[in-house]
C-alpha positions as CSV (number, residue, x, y, z in Angstrom):
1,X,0.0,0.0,0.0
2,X,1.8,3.3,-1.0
3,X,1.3,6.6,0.4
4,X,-0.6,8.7,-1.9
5,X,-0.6,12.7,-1.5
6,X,-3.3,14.5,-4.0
7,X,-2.9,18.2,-4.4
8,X,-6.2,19.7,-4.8
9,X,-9.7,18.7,-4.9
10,X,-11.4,19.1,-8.7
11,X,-13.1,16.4,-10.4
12,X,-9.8,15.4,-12.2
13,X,-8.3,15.0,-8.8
14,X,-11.0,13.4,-7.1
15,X,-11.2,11.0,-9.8
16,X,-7.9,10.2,-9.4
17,X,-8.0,9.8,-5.8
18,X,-11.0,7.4,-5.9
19,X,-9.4,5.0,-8.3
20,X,-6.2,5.2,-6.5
21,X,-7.6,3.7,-3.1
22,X,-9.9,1.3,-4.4
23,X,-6.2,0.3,-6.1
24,X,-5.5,-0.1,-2.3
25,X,-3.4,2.7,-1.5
26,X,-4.0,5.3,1.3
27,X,-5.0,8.9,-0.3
28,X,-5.1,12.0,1.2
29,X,-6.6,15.2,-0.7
30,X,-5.5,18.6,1.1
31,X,-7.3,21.4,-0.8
32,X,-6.6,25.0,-0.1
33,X,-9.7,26.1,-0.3
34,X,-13.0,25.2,2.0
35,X,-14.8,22.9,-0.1
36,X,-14.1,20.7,-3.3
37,X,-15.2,20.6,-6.8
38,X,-12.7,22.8,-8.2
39,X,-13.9,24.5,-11.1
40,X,-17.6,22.6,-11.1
41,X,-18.8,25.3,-8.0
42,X,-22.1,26.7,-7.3
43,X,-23.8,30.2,-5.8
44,X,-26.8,30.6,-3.6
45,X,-29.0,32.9,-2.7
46,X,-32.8,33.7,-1.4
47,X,-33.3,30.2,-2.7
48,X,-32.3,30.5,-6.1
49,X,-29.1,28.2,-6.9
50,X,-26.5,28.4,-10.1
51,X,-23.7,26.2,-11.3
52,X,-20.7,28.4,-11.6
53,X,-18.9,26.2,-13.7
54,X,-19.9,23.9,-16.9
55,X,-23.8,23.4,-16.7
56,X,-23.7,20.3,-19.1
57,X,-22.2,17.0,-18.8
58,X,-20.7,15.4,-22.5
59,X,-19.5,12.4,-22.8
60,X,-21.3,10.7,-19.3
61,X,-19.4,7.9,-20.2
62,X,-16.5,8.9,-18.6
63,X,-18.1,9.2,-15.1
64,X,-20.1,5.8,-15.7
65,X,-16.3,3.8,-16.0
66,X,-15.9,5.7,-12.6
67,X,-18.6,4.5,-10.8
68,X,-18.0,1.2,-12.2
69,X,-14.8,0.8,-11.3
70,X,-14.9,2.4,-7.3
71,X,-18.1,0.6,-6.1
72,X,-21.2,-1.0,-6.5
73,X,-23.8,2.2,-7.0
74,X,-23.5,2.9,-11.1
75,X,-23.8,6.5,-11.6
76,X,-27.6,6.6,-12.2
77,X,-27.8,5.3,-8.2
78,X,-25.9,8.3,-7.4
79,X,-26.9,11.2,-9.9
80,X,-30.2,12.0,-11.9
81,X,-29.0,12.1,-15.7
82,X,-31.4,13.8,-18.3
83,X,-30.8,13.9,-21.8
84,X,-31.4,18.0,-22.9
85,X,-33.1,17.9,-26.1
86,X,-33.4,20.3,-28.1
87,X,-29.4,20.5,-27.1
88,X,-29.7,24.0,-28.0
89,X,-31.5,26.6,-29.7
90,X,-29.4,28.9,-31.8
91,X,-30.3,32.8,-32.1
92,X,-28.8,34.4,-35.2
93,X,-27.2,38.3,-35.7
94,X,-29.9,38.5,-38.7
95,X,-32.9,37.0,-36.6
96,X,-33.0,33.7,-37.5
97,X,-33.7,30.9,-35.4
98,X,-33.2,27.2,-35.0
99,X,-33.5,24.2,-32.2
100,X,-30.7,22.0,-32.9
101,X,-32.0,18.0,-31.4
102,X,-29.8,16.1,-29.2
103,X,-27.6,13.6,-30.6
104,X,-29.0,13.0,-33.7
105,X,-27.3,14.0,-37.3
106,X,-30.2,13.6,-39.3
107,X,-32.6,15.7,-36.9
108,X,-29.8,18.4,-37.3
109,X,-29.3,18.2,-41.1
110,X,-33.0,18.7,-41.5
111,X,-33.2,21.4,-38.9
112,X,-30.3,23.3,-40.9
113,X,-32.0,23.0,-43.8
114,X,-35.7,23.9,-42.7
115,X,-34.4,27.1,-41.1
116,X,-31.1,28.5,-43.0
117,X,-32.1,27.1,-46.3
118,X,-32.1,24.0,-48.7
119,X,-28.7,23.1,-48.6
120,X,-27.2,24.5,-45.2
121,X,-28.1,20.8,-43.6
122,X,-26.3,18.7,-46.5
123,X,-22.8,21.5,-45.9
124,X,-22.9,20.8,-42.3
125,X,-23.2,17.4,-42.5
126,X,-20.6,16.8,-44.4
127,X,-18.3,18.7,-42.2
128,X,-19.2,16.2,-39.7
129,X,-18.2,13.4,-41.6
130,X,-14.7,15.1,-42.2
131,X,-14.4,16.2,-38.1
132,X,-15.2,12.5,-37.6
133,X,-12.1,11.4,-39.0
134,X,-10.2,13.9,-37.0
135,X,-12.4,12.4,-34.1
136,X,-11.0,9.1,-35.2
137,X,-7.5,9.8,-36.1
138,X,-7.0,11.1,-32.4
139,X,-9.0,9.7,-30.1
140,X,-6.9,7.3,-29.1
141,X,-3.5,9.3,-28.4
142,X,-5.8,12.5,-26.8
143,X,-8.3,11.1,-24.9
144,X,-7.8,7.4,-23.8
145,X,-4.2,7.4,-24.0
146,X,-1.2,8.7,-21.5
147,X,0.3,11.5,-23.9
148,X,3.3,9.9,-25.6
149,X,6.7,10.4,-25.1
150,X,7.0,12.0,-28.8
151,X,4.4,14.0,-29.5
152,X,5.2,15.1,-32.6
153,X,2.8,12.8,-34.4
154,X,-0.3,15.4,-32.5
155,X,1.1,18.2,-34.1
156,X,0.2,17.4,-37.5
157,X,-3.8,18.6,-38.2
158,X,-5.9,15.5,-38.6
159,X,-8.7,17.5,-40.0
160,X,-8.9,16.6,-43.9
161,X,-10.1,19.5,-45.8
162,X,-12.3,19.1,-49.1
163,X,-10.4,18.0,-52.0
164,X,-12.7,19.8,-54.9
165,X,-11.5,23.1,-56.7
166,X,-10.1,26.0,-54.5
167,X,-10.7,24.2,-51.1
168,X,-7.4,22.3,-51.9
169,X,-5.4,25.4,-49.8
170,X,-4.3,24.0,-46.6
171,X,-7.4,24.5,-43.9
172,X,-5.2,25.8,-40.9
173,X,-7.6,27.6,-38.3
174,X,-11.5,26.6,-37.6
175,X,-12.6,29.7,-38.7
176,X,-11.3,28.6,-42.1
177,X,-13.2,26.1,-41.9
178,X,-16.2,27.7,-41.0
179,X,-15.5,30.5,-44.0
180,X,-14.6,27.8,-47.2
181,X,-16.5,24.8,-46.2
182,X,-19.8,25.8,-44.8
183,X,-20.4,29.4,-46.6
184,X,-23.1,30.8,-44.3
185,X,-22.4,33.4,-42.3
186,X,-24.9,31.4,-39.4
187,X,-23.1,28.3,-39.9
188,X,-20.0,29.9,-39.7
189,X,-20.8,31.3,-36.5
190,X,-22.5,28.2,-35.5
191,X,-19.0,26.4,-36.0
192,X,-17.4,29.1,-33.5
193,X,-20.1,28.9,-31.0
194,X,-18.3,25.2,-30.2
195,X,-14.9,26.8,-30.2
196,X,-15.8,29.9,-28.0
197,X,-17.4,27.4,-25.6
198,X,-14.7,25.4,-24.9
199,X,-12.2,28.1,-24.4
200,X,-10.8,28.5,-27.8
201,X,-11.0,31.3,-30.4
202,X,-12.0,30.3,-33.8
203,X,-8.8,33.1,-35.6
204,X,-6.7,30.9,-33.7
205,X,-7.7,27.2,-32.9
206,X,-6.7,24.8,-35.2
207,X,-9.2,22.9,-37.8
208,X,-9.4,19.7,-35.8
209,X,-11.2,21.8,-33.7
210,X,-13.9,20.3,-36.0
211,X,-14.0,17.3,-33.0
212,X,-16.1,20.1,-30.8
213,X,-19.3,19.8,-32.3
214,X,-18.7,16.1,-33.3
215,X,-18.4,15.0,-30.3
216,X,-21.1,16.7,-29.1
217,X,-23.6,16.2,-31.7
218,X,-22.6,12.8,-31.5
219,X,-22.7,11.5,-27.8
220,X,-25.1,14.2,-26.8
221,X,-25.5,16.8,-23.7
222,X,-26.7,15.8,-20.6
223,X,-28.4,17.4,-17.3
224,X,-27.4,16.4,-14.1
225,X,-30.6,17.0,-11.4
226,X,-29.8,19.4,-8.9
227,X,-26.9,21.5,-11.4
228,X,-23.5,20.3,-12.2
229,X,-22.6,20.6,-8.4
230,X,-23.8,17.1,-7.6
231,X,-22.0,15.4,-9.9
232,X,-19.0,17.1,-7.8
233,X,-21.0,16.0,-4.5
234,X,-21.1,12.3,-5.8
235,X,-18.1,12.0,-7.0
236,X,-16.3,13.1,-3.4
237,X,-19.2,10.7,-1.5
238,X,-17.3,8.3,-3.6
239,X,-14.1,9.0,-2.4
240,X,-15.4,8.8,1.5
241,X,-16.7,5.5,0.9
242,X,-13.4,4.6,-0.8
243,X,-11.7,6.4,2.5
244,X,-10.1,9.4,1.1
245,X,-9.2,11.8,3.8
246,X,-9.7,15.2,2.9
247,X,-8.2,18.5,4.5
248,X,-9.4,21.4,3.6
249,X,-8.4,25.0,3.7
250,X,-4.7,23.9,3.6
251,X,-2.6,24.9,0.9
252,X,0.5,22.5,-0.3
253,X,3.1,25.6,-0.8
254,X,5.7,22.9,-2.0
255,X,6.5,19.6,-3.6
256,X,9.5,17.8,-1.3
257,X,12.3,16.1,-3.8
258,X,14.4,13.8,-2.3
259,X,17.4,12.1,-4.7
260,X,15.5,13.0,-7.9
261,X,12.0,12.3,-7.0
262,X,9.2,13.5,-5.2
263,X,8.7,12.0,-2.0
264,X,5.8,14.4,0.1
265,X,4.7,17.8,0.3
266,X,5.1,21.0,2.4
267,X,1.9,22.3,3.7
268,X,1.7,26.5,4.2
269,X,2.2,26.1,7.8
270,X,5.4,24.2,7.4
271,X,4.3,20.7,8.2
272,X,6.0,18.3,5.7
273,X,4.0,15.1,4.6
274,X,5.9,11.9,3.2
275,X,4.1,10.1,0.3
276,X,4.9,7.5,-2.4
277,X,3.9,9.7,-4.8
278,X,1.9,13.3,-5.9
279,X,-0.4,13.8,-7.7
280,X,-0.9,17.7,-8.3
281,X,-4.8,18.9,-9.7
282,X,-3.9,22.5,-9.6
283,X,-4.0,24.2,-12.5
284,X,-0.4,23.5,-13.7
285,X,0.4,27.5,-15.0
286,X,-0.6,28.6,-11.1
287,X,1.8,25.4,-9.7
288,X,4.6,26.8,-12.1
289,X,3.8,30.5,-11.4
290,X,4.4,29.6,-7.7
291,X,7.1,27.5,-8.0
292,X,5.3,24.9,-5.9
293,X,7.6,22.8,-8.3
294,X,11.2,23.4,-8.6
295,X,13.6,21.5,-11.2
296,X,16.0,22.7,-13.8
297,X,13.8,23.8,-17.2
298,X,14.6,21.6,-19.8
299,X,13.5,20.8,-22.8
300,X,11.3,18.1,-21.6
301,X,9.9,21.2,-19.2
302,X,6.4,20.8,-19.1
303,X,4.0,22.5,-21.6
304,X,1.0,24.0,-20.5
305,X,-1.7,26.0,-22.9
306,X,-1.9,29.1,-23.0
307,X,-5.5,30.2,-24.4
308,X,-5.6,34.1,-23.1
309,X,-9.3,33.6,-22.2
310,X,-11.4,33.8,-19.6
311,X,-15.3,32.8,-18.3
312,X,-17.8,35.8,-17.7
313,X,-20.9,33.6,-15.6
314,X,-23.6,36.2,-14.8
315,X,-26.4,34.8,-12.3
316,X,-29.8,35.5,-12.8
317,X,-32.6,35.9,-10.1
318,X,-36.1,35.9,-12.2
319,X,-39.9,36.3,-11.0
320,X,-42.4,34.8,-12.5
321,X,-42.1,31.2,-14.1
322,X,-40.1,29.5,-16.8
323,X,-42.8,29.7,-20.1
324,X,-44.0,26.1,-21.0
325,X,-42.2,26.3,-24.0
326,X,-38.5,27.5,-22.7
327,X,-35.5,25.5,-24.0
328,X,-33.0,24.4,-21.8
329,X,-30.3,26.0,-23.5
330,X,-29.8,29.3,-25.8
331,X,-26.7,30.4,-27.7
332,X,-27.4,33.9,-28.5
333,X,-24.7,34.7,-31.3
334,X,-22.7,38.0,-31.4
335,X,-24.7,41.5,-32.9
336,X,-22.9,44.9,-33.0
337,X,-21.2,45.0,-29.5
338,X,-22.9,42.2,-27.8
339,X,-20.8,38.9,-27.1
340,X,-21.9,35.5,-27.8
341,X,-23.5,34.1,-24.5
342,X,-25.0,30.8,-23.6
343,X,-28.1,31.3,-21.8
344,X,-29.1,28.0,-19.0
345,X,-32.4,27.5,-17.8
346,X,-32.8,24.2,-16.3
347,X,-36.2,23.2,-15.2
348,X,-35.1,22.2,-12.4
349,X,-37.0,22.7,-8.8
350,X,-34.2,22.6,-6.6
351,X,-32.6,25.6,-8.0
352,X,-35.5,27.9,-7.4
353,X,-37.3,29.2,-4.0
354,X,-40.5,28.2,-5.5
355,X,-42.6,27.7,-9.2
356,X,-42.9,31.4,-9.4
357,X,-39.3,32.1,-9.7
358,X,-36.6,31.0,-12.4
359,X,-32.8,30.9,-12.2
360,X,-31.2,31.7,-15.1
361,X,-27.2,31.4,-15.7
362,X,-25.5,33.5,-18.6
363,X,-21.8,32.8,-20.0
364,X,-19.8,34.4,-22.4
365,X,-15.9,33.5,-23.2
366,X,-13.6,36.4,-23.1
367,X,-9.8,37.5,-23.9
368,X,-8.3,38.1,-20.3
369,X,-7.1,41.6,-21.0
370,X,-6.1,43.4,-17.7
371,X,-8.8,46.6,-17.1
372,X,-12.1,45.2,-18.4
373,X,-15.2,46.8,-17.2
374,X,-16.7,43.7,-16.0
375,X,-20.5,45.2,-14.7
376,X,-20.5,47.4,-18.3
377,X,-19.8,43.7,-20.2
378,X,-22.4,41.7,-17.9
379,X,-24.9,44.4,-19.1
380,X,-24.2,43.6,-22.8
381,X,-24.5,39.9,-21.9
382,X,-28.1,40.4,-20.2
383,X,-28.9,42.3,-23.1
384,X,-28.2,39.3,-25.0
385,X,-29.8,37.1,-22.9
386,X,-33.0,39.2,-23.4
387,X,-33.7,37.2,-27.0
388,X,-33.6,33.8,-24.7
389,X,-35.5,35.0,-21.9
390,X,-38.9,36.8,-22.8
391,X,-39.7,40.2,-20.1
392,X,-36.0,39.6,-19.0
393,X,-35.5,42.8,-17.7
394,X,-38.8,43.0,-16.2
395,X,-38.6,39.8,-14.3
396,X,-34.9,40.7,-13.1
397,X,-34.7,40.4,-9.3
398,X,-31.2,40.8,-8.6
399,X,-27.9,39.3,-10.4
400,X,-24.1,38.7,-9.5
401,X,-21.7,38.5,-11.9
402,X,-18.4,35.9,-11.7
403,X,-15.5,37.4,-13.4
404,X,-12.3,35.4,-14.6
405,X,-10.8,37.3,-11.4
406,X,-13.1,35.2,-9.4
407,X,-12.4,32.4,-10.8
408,X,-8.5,32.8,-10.3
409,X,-9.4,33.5,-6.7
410,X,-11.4,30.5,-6.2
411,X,-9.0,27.8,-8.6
412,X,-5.6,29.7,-9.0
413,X,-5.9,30.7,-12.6
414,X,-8.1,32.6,-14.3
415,X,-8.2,30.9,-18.3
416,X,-10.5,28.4,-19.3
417,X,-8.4,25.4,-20.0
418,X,-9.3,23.6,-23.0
419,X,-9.6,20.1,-24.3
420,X,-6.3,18.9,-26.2
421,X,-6.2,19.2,-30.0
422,X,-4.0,17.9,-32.3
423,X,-2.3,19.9,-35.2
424,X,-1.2,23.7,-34.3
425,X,2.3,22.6,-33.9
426,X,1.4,20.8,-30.7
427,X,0.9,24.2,-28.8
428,X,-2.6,23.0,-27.5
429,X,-1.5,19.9,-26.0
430,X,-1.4,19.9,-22.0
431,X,1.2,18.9,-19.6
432,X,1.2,15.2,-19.9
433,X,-0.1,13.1,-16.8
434,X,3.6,11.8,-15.8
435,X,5.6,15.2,-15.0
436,X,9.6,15.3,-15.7
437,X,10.1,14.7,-11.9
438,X,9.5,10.6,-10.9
439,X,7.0,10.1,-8.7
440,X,4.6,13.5,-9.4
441,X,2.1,13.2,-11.6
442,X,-0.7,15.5,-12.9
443,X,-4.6,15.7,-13.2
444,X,-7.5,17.9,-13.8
445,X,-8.2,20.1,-16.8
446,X,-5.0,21.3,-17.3
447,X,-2.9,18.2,-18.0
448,X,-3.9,15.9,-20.6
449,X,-6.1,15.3,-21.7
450,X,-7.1,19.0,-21.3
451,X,-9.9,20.9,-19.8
452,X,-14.1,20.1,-19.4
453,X,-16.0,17.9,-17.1
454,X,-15.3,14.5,-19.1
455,X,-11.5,15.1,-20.0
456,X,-10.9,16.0,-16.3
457,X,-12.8,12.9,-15.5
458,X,-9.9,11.0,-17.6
459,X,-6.7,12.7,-16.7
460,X,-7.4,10.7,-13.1
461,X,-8.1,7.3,-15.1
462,X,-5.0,8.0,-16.8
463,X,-3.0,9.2,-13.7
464,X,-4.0,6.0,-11.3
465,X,-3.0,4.0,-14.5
466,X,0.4,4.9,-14.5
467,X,0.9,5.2,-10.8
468,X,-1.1,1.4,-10.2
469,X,0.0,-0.7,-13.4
470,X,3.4,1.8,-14.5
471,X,4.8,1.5,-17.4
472,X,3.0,-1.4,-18.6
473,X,-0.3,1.0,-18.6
474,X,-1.2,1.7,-22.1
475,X,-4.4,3.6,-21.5
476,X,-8.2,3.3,-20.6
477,X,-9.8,0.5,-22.2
């Protein structure tokens, strides 16, 4: 049984942990701040309740294997999943409007083609059929796989562009993609509605960003009952029935090396803890920042992304009651100076005081540039969120807005990290889960396989792989 020391407690982490003592070993979890989660957190107030992290789960599949594998309750015992169908409705600069259905191609092509025009369905589909052999070419290596040694092969774009008349020019960025292949201004914003959501900029992420909206298109978006908070609270009951300790409100200020490995951390007070081995779920550009980590750069030095943007969450408080025909989600696209927001409103009791109220969570991705007027931006978001949300401003209660400030406060860093993508020159690809230094490891949304609920959920598959099987571990199966 080895001493195991987790840094943090996000749902990468926590993952991690749980897997890692049902393995046997004996895990303790100290967490600097006064609860755990991470990233998946959640405000209250007057009765009204809001996820302040992702409000959808993709790819449940992940957190099904978890269950599975640390105890006898499946994830349905634990958590109540609902399929959100339509998966979104859409809101266009020039008016137009359509509900996108969950998880089904054909529903979509039709729905494309009823509302943007004969034609529109038949382009978008067959950019799905290209972004699925991105989605197959790199599935493997980016998502079930510990990051290889050489990762040169990920650097080369998987997405394979048209091969018909002046689409033969290399396809280098998504929003190339969105401008030469799908040739409609909606679908072109469509296409960067994905991108934007997980983090990225379309100008600048690479076409097999195309895997996005594949992915979820194709495996669908899911609700969890009660907000995203108690998939968080499940997963950490798991971990207390697996008996993980957890300490809260105690920062790890250090990682202890001892003869070229890490052997235990240093807690702020100055206590040192021995362990086997670390594994670190804080956000590896605040571990780095804070030299919580100390070795000689190298070339093998540890890549992070850097994605320059930020999450804007602005909480609603509503009177009245959700309309009978409300849609659980909204993407509002971009008009004059308003941003693209995704608009949530789960029908969902136990975020609400009573029927006669609605809680309603706003999000827009920004660039993290130092003196933004955050309340002046959450006014143009609300303003947006006024085509979701009929009488908006008239049913306004209150609101609180979570800037990317916040977020850095509550996590350590203020970006969004995104999911890995191959291609770019391999500038998007995380820290891999085995760090330079034996015996520390990372998880959580910045290591690979990168940022969102279900990549998170399999950076700790992948880091209780290596650490229980070694180097024989060849990835999730």
């Amino acid at each position: 049984m080895a001493r195991i020391v987790v840094i943090g407690a996000g749902l990468g982490a926590m993952a991690a942990a749980a897997r890692l003592a049902v393995a046997g070993h004996r895990v303790t979890v100290y967490e600097q701040g006064a609860t755990y989660g991470g990233a998946v957190g959640r405000f209250a107030r007057d009765g009204f309740a809001f996820d302040t992290g992702p409000g959808l789960l993709h790819l449940p599949a992940v957190y099904r294997d978890l269950f599975v594998k640390t105890g006898k309750e499946p994830l349905e015992e634990c958590v109540a999943l609902t399929q959100v169908d339509p998966a979104a409705r859409h809101v266009f600069a020039d008016g137009t409007r359509v509900d996108l259905p969950n998880a089904s191609r054909a529903g979509t092509v039709a729905a494309l083609d009823a509302a943007l025009g004969a034609g529109a369905g038949e382009r978008w589909g067959d950019f799905l059929t290209r972004a699925r052999e991105a989605w197959d070419r790199t599935r493997r290596p980016l998502l079930e796989e510990p990051q290889p040694t050489d990762p040169a092969p990920l650097a080369r774009e998987p997405y394979p562009a048209p091969k018909a008349g002046l689409l033969r020019r290399p396809t280098r960025t998504l929003a190339q993609v969105g401008a030469r292949e799908l040739r409609d201004p909606r679908l072109a914003a469509l296409l960067d509605a994905y991108a934007w959501a997980y983090g990225f900029d379309p100008a600048d992420a690479p076409a097999s960003a195309a895997v996005l909206p594949y992915m979820e298109q194709t495996f669908g978006s899911w609700y969890v009952a009660g907000g995203l908070r108690a998939l968080a609270d499940a997963v950490y009951e798991r971990c207390r029935k697996r008996r993980v300790e957890f300490v809260f409100d105690t920062p790890v200020v250090d990682v202890l090396e001892k003869d070229g490995r890490a052997v235990g951390v240093c807690l702020d007070g100055g206590e040192e803890v021995a362990a086997d081995h670390v594994v670190s779920g804080a956000p590896v550009p605040a571990l780095y920042r804070d030299q919580v980590v100390e070795w000689e750069r190298g070339e093998d030095w540890p890549r992070h992304q850097v994605l320059g943007t930020g999450r804007v969450t602005v909480c609603l408080a509503l009177r009245g009651a959700r309309e009978a025909d409300a849609v659980h989600r909204t993407v509002v696209h971009a008009e004059g100076g308003r941003p693209t927001v995704t608009v949530l409103r789960p029908d969902d009791p136990a975020l609400r005081p009573d029927a006669d109220h609605e809680s309603v969570t706003v999000t827009a991705t920004v660039r993290t540039t130092p003196g933004q007027e955050w309340e002046a931006f959450a006014d143009r978001m609300v303003e947006a969120a006024g085509q979701a949300v009929p009488g908006l401003r008239d049913r306004l209660l209150w609101r609180h807005v979570r800037t990317p400030e916040d977020v850095r406060r509550d996590t350590g860093a203020a970006e969004v990290p995104g999911p890995a993508l191959a291609g770019a020159g391999g500038r998007l690809l995380p820290a891999a889960n085995r760090s330079p230094l034996p015996g520390l490891y990372f998880a959580g949304g910045w290591s690979h396989p990168g940022g969102g609920l279900a990549h998170a959920g399999m950076s700790g598959a992948l880091v209780a792989g290596l650490i229980v099987e070694g180097a024989d571990f060849r990835g999730s199966q």
